[in-house]
PALO-324538 format. One record per residue (C-alpha): residue number from 0; z, y, x; residue in three letters. Coordinates in Angstrom, 2 decimals, always signed. Layout:
BEGIN
   pos         Z         Y         X   code
   NUM         Z         Y         X    ALA
...
***
This chain:
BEGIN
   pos         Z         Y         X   code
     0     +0.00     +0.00     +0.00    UNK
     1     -1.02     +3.10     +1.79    UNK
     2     +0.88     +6.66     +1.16    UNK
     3     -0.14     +8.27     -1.74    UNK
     4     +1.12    +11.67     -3.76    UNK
     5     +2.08    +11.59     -7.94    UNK
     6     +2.86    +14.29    -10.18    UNK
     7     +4.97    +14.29    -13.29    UNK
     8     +4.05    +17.47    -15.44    UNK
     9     +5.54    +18.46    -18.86    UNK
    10     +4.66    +22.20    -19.14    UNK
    11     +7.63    +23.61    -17.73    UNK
    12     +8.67    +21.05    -14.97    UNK
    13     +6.34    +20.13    -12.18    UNK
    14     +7.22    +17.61    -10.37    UNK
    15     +5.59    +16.11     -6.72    UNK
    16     +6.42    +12.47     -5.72    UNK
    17     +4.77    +10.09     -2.74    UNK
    18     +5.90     +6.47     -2.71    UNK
    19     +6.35     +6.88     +0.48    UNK
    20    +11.05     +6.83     +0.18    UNK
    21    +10.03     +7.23     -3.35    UNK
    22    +10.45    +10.89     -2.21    UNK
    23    +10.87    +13.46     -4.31    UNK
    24     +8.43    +16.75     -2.36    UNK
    25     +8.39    +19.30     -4.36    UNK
    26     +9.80    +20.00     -7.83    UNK
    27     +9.11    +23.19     -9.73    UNK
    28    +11.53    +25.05    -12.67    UNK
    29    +11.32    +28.40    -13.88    UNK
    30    +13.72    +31.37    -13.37    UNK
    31    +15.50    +33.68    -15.59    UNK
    32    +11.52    +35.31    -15.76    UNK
    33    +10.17    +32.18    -16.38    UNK
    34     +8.63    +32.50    -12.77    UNK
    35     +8.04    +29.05    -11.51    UNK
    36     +9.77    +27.91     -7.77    UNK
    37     +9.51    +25.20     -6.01    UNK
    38    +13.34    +24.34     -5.39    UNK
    39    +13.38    +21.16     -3.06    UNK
    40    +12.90    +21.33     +0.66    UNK
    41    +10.11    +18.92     +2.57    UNK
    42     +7.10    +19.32     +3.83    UNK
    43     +3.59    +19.91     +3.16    UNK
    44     +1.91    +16.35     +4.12    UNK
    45     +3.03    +13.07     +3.65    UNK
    46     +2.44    +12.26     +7.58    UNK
    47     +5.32    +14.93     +8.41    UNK
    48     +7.37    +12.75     +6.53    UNK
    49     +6.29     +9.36     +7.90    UNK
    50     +6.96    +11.12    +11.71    UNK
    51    +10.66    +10.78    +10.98    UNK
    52    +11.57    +14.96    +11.33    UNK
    53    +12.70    +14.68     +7.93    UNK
    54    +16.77    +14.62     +7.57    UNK
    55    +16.19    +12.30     +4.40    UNK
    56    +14.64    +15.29     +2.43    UNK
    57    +14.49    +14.23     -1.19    UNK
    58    +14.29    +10.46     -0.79    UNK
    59    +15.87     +7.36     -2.01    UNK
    60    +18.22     +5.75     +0.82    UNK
    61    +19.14     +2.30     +0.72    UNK
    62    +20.07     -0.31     +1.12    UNK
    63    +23.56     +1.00     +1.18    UNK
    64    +23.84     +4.58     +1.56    UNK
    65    +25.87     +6.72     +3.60    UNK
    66    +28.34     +5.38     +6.29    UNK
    67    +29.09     +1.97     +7.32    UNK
    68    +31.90     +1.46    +10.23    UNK
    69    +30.48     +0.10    +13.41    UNK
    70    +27.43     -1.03    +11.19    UNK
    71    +29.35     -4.30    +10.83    UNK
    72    +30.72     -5.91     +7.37    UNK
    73    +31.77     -9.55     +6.80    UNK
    74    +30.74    -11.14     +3.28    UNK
    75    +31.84    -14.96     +1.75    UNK
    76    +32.82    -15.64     +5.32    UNK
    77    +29.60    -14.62     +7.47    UNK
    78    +29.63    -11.34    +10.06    UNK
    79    +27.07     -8.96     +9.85    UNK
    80    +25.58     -6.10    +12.25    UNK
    81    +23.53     -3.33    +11.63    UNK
    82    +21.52     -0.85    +13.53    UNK
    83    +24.04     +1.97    +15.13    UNK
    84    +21.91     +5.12    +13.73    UNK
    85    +24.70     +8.08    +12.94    UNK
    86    +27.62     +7.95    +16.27    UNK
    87    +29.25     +4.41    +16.12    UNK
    88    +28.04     +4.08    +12.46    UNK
    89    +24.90     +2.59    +10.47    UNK
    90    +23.84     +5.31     +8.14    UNK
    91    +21.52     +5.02     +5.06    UNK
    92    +20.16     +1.24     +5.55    UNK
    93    +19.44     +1.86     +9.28    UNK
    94    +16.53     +2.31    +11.27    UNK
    95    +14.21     +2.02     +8.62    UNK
    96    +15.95     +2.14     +5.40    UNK
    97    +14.74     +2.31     +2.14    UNK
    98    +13.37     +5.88     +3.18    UNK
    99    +11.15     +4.79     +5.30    UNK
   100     +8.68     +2.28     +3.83    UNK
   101     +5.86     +2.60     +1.13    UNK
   102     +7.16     +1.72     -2.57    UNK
   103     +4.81     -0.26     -5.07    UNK
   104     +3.57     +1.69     -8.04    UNK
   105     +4.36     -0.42    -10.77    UNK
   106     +3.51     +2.36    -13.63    UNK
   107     +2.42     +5.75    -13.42    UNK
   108     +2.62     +6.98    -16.87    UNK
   109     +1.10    +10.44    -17.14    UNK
   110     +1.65    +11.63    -21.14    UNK
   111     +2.21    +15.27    -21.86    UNK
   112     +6.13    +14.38    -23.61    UNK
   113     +7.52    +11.64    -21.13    UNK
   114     +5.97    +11.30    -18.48    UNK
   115     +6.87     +8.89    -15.40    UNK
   116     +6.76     +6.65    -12.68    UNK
   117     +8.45     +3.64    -11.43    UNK
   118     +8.29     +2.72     -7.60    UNK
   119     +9.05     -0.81     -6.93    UNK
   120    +10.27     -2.11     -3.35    UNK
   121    +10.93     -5.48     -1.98    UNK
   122    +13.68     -6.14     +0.70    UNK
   123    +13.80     -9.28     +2.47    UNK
   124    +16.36    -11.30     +3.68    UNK
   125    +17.47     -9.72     +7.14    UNK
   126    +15.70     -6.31     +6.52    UNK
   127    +17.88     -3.88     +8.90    UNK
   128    +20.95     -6.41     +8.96    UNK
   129    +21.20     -7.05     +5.27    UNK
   130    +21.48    -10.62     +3.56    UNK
   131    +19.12    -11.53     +0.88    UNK
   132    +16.07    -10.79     -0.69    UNK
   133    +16.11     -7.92     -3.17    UNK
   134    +14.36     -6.17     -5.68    UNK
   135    +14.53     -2.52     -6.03    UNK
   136    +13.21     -0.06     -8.56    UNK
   137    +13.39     +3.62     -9.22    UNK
   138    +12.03     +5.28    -12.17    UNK
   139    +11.59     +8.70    -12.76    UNK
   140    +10.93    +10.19    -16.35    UNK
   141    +10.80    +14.13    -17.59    UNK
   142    +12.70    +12.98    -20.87    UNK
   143    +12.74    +16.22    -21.80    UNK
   144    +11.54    +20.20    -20.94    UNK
   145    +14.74    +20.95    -18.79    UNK
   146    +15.30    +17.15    -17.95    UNK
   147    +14.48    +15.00    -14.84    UNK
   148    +16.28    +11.46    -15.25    UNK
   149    +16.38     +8.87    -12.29    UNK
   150    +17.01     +5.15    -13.11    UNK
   151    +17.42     +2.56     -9.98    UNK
   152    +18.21     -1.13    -10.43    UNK
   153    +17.88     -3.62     -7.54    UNK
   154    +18.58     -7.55     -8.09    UNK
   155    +19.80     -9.66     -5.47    UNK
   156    +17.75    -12.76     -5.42    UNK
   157    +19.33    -15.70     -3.38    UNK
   158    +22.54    -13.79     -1.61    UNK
   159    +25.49    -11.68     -2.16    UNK
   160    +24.64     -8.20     -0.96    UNK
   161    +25.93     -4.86     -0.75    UNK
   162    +24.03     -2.49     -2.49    UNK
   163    +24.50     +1.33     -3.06    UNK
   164    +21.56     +3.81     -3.49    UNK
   165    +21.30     +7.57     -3.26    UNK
   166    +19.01     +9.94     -4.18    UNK
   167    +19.13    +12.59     -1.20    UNK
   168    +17.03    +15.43     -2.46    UNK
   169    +17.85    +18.85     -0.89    UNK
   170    +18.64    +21.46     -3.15    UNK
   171    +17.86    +25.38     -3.13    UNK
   172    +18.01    +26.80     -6.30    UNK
   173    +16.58    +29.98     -5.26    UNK
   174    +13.46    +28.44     -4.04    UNK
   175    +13.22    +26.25     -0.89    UNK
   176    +12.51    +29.07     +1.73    UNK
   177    +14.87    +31.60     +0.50    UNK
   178    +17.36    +31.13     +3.23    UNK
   179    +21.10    +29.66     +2.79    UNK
   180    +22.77    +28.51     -0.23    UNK
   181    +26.26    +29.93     +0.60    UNK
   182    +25.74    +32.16     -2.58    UNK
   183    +25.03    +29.14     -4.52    UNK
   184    +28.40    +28.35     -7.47    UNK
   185    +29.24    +24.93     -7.60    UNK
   186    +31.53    +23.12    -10.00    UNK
   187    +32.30    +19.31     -9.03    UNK
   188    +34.04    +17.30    -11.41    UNK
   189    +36.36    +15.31     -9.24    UNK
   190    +39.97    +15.88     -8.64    UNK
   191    +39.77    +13.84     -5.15    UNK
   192    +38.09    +13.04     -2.16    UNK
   193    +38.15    +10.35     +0.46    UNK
   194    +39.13    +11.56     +3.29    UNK
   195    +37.36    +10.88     +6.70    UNK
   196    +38.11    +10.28    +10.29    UNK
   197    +36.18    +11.76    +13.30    UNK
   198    +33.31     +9.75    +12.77    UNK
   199    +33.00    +10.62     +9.50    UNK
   200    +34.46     +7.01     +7.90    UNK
   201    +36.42     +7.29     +5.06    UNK
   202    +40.57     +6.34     +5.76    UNK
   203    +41.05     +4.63     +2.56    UNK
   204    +43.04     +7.33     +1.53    UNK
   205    +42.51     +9.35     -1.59    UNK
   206    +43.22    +13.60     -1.65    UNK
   207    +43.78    +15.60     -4.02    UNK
   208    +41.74    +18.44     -3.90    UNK
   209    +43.83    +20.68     -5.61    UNK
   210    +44.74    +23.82     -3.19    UNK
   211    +41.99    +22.89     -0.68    UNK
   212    +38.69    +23.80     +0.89    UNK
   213    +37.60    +20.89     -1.15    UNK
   214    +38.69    +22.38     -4.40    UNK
   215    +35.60    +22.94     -6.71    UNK
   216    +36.94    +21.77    -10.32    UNK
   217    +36.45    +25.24    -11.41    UNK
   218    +32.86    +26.98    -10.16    UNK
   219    +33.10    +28.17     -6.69    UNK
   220    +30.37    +29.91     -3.89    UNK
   221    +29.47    +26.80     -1.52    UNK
   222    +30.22    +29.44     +1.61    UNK
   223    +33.34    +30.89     +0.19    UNK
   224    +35.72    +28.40     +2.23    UNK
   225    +33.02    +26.52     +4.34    UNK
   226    +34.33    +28.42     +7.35    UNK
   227    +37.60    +26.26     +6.77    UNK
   228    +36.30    +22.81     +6.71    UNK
   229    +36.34    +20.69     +9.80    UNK
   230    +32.95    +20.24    +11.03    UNK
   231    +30.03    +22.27    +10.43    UNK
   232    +30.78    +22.18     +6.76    UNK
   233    +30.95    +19.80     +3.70    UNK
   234    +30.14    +16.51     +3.88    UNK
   235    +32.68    +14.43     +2.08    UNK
   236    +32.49    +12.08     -0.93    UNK
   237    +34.19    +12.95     -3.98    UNK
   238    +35.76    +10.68     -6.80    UNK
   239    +34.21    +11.23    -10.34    UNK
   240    +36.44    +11.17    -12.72    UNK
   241    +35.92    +13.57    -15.05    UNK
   242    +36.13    +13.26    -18.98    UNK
   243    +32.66    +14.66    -19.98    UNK
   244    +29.78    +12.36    -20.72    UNK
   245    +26.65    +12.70    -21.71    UNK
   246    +24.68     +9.71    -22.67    UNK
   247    +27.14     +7.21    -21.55    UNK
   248    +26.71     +9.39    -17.71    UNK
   249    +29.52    +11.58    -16.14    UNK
   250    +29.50    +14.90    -15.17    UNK
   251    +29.06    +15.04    -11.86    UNK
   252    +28.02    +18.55    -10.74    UNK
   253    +27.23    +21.94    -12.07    UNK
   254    +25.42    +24.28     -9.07    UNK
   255    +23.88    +28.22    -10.04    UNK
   256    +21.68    +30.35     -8.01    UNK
   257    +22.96    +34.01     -9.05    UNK
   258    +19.75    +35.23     -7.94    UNK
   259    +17.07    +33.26    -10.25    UNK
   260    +19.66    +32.45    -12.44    UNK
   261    +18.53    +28.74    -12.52    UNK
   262    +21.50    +26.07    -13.22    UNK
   263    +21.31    +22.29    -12.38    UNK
   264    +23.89    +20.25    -14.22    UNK
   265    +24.14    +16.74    -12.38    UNK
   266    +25.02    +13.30    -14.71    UNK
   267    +25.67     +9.96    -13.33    UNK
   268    +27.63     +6.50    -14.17    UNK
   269    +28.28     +5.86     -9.79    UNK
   270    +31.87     +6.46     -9.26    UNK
   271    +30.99     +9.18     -6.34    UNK
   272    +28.98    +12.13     -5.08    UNK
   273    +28.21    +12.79     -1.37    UNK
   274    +28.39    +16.59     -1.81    UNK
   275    +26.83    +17.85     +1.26    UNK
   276    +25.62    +21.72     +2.73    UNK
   277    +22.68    +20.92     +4.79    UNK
   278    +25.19    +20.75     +8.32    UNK
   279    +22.78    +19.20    +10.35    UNK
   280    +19.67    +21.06     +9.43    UNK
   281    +18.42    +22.64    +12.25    UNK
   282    +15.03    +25.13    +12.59    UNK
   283    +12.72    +22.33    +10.45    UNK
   284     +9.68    +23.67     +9.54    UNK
   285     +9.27    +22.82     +6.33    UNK
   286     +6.53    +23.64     +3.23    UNK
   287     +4.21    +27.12     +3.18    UNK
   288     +6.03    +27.92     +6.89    UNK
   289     +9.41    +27.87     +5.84    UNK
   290    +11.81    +27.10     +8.60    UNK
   291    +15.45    +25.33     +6.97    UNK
   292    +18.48    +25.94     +9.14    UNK
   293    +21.97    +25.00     +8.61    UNK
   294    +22.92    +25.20     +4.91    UNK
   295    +19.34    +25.95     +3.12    UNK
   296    +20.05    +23.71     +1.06    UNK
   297    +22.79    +21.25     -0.85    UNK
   298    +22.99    +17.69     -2.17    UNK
   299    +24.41    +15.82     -4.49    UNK
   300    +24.42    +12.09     -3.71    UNK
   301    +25.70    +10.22     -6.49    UNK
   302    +26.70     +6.88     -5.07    UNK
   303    +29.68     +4.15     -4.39    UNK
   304    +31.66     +4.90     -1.79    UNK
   305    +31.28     +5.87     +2.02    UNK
   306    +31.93     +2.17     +3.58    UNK
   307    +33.07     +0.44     +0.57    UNK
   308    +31.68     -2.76     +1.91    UNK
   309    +35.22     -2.37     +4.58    UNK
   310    +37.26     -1.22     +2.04    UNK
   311    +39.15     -3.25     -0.30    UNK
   312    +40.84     -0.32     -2.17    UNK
   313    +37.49     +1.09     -3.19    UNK
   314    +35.44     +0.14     -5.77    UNK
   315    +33.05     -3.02     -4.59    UNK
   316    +29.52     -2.56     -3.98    UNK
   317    +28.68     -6.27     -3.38    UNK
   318    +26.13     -7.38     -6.18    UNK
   319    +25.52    -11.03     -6.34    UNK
   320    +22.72    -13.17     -7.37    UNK
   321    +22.36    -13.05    -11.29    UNK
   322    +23.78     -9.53    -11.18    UNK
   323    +22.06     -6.29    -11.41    UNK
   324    +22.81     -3.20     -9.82    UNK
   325    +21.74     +0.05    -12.24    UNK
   326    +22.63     +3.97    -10.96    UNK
   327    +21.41     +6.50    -13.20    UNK
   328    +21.00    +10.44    -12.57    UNK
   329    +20.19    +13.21    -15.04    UNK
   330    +19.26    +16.54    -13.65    UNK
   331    +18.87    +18.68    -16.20    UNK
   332    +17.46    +22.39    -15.65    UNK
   333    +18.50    +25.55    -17.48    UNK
   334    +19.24    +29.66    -16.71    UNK
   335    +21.83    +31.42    -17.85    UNK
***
């Protein structure tokens, strides 16, 4: 299957996919003035993806997102290593994660009301480390004007597996080369995070956010207490837990561009977010000669938990044969 681009149009959102990460590259809303923006960082061509500049720029990372210690896990008795890719750790499915190879099209459906597509990816057993065979699919649909919904499954065929996928899209509500998002108001609807050693590995622990830098339960600007958070800024998971739902999702984030005026509210059923401020973006040239630096843009990974596979306290993201794994996102666009 060679690289190809999609587009999902229903009037008002434009949308820009290649099955190459099942990557979202561009993604267009209007303002306050109805004045359309493209609002994702990438690139222009699907080869400056495939050259590996991208920091994971609106794919889908798998096979288990985010962190895993030492890139090592046991499971039903056996030891398994991973590729070292992120300090001491394996990071987003290794070397060539989920990211990084060319997704099946198994529908493109291109009608004026709903339209979608489904990208369809088979891992084999031993793929970057991992046990099994499995098969993944993402689908995205424009269920509605304002609406972009994301559903992945993945079935494990013949072995236990961990599983956890993110979608790591980039964020800048303000349009993708307007500079930093430190302006940007986010609300996160989780009372803790996990907190994380120097390499960035969850403790076990659980903190309350309450009176920290890592408060946003009411809406706060993403640079107000960056300054204050070790590192080069967030980068932490948070615990959903909040009570509002929306077609059986949670409320995961709210994030507002006081500029445009343009709003994304965040659902999703995984029990965490990666919430994360762009850190380790450094002078990328990106689309139309934009350049993203540190903090042009945010994410919102909704996924299980940093290193869950080593941690017995958090919720398991082992799927086993006969299982399915399902992780649904809504994004849903508005002004106000």
């Amino acid at each position: 299957m060679s690289q190809q681009l999609f587009e999902l149009n229903n009037g008002t959102i434009h949308l820009h996919l290649t099955n190459y990460g099942a990557t979202i590259t561009s993604l267009f809303v209007p303002d306050n003035q109805g004045k359309l923006d493209d609002i994702v960082l990438g690139f222009d061509s699907i080869e400056a993806y495939m050259k590996g500049n991208a920091p994971y720029f609106g794919c889908i990372v798998g096979r288990v997102a985010n962190r895993i210690k030492d890139g090592k896990f046991s499971l039903n008795g056996e030891e398994y290593s991973l590729a070292i890719n992120n300090g001491p750790n394996s990071l987003h499915g290794g070397n060539k994660g989920f990211d990084k190879v060319m997704w099946d099209i198994v529908e493109h459906n291109k009608s004026s009301d709903q339209p979608s597509i489904t990208f369809k990816y088979e891992s084999h057993d031993g793929e970057e480390g991992y046990p099994g065979d499995v098969i993944v699919t993402a689908k995205y649909t424009l269920t509605s004007s304002k609406s972009l919904r994301l559903e992945m499954e993945a079935v494990p065929k013949n072995k236990s597996t961990p599983i956890n996928l993110a979608q790591h899209t980039y964020w800048n509500l303000a349009g993708h080369s307007s500079g930093n998002v430190l302006e940007h108001l986010v609300q996160i609807w989780g009372s803790k995070v996990t907190p994380v050693d120097q390499n960035s590995i969850p403790t076990g622990e659980f903190l309350p956010v309450k009176g920290t830098v890592f408060d946003f339960t009411s809406e706060k600007q993403v640079g107000s207490s960056i300054s204050e958070v070790e590192g080069l800024g967030y980068d932490h998971n948070y615990v959903l837990d909040s009570g509002e739902h929306k077609e059986g999702l949670k409320h995961a984030a709210k994030v507002k561009d006081p500029s445009s005026r343009r709003v994304l509210n965040l659902w999703t059923d995984a029990p965490g977010m990666q919430f994360y401020t762009a850190n380790y973006v450094n002078g990328v040239s990106g689309k139309g000669g934009a350049v993203y630096d540190k903090h042009s843009g945010v994410c919102f990974e909704t996924q299980g938990f940093p290193n869950a596979v080593n941690q017995p306290n958090f919720p398991s993201v082992v799927v086993h044969p006969g299982e399915k794994y399902k992780h649904t996102m809504l994004f849903e666009f508005s002004v106000e």
